[in-house]
N, C-alpha and C positions, 0 to 999 in steps of 0.2 A: 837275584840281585835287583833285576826291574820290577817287583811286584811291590816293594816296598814303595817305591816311587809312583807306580802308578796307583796305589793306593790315598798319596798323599793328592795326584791331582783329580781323582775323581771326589774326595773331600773335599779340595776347592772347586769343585764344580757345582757339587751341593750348596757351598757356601753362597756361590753366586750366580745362580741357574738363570734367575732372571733378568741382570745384565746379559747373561751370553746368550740366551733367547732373544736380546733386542739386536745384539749385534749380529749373532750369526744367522737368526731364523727370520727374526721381523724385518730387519733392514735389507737383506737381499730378496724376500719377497715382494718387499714396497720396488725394489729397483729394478725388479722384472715388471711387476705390473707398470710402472711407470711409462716402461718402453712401448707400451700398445696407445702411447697417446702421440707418437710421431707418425701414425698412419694416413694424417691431412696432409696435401698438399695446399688447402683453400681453410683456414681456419671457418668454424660453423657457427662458433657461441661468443664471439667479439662483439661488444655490444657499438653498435653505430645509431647514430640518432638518424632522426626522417622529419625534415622539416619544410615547410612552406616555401618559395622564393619570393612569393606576394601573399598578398589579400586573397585574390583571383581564385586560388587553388585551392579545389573543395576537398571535405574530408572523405569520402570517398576514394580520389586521386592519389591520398596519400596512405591510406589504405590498404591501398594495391600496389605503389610501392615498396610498403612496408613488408606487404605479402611478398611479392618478388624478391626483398633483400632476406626473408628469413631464411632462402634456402642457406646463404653463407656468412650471416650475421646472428645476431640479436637484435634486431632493430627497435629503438627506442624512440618514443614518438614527441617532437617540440614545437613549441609555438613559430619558433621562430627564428632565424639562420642564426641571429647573435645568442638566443640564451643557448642555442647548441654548441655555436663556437665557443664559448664558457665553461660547458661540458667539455669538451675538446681538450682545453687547454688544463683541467682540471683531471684527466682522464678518465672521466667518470663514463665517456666514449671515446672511440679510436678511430671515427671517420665521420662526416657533416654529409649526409645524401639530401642535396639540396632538389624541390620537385617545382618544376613547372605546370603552370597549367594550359589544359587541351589533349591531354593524353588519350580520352576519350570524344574526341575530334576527327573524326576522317580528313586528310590533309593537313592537320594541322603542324609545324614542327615544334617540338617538343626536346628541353634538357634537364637529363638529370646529371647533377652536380656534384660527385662523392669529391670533397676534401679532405686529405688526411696532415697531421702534423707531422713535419720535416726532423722536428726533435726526437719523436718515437720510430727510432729506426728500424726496427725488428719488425714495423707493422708495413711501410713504405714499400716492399717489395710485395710482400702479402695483397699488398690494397692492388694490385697490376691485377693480380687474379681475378679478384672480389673484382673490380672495373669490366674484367672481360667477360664474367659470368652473367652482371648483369647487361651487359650489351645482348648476348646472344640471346637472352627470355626478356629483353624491351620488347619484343616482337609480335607480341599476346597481343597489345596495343592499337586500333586503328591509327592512330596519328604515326608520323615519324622520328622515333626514340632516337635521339643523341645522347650518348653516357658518356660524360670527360672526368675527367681526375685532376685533381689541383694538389699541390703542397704548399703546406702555408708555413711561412716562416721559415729559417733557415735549415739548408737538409745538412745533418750530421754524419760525421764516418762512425760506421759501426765500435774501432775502437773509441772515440772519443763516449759515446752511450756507453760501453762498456766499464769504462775508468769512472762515469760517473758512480753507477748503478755499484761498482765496488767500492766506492767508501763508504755505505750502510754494511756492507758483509764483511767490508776489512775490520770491522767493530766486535759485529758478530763473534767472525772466528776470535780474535782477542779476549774476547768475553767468555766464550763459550771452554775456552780450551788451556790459555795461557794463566788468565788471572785467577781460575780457581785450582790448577796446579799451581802457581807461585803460595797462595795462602795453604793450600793444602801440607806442604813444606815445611811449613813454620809452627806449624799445630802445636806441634808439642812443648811450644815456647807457651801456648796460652795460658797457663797455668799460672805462670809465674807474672803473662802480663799482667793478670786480672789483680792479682795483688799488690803490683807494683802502681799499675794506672787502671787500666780497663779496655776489654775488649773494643766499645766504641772509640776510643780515643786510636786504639790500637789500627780501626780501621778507616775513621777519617787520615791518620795519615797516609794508607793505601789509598785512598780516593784521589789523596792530593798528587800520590807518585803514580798513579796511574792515569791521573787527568793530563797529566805532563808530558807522559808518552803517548798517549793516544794523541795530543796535539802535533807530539814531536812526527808520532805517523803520518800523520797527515797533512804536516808542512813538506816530507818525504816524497809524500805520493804529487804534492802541488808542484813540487819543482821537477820533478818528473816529468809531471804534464804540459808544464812550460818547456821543459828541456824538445818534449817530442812536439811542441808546434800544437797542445790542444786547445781549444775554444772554448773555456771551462771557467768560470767564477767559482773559483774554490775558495776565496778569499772573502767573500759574502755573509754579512754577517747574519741572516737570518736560518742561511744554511748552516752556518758552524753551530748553529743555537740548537737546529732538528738536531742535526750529527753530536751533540753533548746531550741532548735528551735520551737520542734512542740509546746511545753506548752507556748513560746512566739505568735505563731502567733494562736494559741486557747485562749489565755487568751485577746486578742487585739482584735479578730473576739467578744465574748461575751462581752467585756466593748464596746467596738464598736455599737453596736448592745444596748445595756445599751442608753448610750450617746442619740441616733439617735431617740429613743422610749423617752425621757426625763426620765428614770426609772420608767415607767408605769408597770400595771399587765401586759399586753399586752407585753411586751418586756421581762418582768421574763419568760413568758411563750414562748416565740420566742427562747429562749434560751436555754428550757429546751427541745425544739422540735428538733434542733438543737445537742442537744446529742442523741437523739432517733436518730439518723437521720445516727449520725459517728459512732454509736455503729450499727445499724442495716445494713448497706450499706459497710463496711468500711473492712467487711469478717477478726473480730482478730481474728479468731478462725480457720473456715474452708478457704482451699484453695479456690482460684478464680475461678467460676465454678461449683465449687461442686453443686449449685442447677439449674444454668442456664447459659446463656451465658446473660442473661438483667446485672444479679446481678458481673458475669465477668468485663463487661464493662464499669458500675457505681463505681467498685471498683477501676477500673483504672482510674478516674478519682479524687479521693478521697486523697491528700496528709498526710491525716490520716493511711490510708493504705498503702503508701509508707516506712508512717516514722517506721511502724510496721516491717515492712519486712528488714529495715535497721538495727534496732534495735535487731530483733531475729536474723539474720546471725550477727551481733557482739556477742552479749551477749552468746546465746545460741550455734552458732556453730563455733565461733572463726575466721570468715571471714573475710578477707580484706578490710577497707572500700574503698579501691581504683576501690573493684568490682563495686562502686556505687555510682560514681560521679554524674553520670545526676542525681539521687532522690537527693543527698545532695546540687545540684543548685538547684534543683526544689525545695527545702524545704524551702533554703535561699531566693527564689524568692518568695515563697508563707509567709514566717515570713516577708521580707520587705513591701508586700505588704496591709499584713494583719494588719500592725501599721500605713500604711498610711491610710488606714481605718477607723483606729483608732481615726487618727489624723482629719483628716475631720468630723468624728461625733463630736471629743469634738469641735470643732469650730462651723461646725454648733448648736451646743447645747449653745456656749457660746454666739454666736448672736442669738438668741432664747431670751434673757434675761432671768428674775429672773423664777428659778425654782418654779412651782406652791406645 
């Protein structure tokens, strides 16, 4: 009696081998290996700038330094305290190690200055470590090393970073999971749209009903964060612009991808790999860094993680969007592009003819 059955699921297994290789074989691999990047207690690859406090202080001084922070940094080298605090605020680094000079002064006293921002919480308790590490190797030094620590600007509670950090992921999962099951649903209606209207018309009006509810979310998660007392400009209008960008060109990458697969298991699962992918690579949580310089440079390529970084300096720390023009072309370049994507899958899928 079971042979019959088990005949029928080892045919679907053939059918769709390589979905169940990414779910069963690739993704629990990526999530074992993943685990071997919790073995710091002092993050090593966070890139911190190394700047000047004056004139005074030769290259040399900063140098050495620099050498001194690479044991638990990336230390990145500026002219000058303000164009680092810039970086800072832009996170392109995650602490200001400000240098005096005389380091190389017998008697002289000497400060170095690690500031880190109060809005990047994740990094605030790390930077204790990274402060005390450098204290105990000042000592190389003739003169006498002072290492203090600042936080600049206001210090956040870890839920409040949190609730920022998930309105780009509250999009994601939407995107990734619900709106290409909701159209996935409907497929078999397309047939009869295309002759009545058309496919585009069919899904501008899902853009209009899904623009609606993504709003409706996230008016949701606002009075939420008002209800629990957070410190959050979710009302901002240059963040609601990121937040309608990045959920445009996520929800166009997964119907996209929908289209291309003709709404196969194989494409639900391409899709659902694809959030594993922006949630594990994409760093909403820990600074860039924190576990390696691989997971640094992956992030930087990730306009998920742009949009996040955009969005936490509005919301959470009150930032200028002017700080951050090139992400907001790079977001508009990556939402344009990501509908032309779009747009060639449902064509290809419409010369495909009648959906099976």
């Amino acid at each position: 009696m079971a042979a019959p059955l088990l005949e029928k699921e080892l045919f679907w297994l053939r059918r769709n081998w390589r979905a169940v290789a990414v779910v069963f074989l690739l993704a629990p691999a990526l999530f074992g290996v993943a685990t071997a990047s919790f073995d710091r207690t002092v993050p090593q690859d966070v890139p911190v700038a190394v700047a000047p406090a004056d004139d005074a202080v030769t290259e040399d001084e900063l140098q050495a330094v620099a050498g001194l922070a690479r044991t638990v940094s990336a230390p990145r080298q500026f002219d000058s305290p303000e164009s680092a605090t810039t970086a800072l605020h832009r996170e392109r680094v995650y602490g200001v190690l400000t240098v005096g000079h005389g380091l190389y002064e017998s008697g002289a006293n000497v400060t170095l200055s690690l500031a880190v921002d109060g809005g990047m919480v994740t990094y605030v308790e790390p930077s204790r470590a990274v402060t005390g590490t450098l204290r105990e190797r000042a000592g190389v030094f003739p003169s006498t090393v002072t290492v203090e620590r600042r936080v600049l600007g206001a210090e956040r509670t870890l839920p409040e970073f949190l609730f920022t950090t998930g309105l780009v992921y509250l999009l994601a999962i939407y995107a990734f999971t619900y709106v290409p099951y909701h159209l996935a649903r409907e497929r078999r209606v397309f047939d009869r749209v295309r002759v009545e209207s058309s496919l585009w018309a069919l899904l501008a009006a899902k853009a209009a009903l899904f623009g609606a509810l993504g709003a409706a979310a996230l008016a949701s998660m606002g009075v939420a964060g008002v209800a629990l007392g957070y410190r959050v400009a979710l009302a901002d209008p240059a963040a609601l612009g990121v937040l309608g960008l990045v959920g445009t060109a996520l929800v166009a990458v997964s119907l996209g991808v929908s289209f291309a697969t003709r709404f196969s298991v194989a494409g639900r699962f391409a899709n659902v790999a694809l959030l594993g992918a922006v949630v594990a690579f994409s760093n909403p949580v820990y600074p860039t860094g924190f576990f390696s310089a691989v997971r640094r440079a992956i992030a930087g390529w990730s306009p998920v993680y742009h949009a996040t970084v955009v969005v936490r300096a509005l919301v959470l720390k009150g930032l200028s969007p002017g700080l951050f023009t090139d992400r907001l072309l790079l977001l508009g370049g990556v939402a344009a592009a990501a509908v032309c994507w779009l747009a060639a899958s449902v064509v290809a899928y419409e010369r495909g003819g009648r959906d099976g």
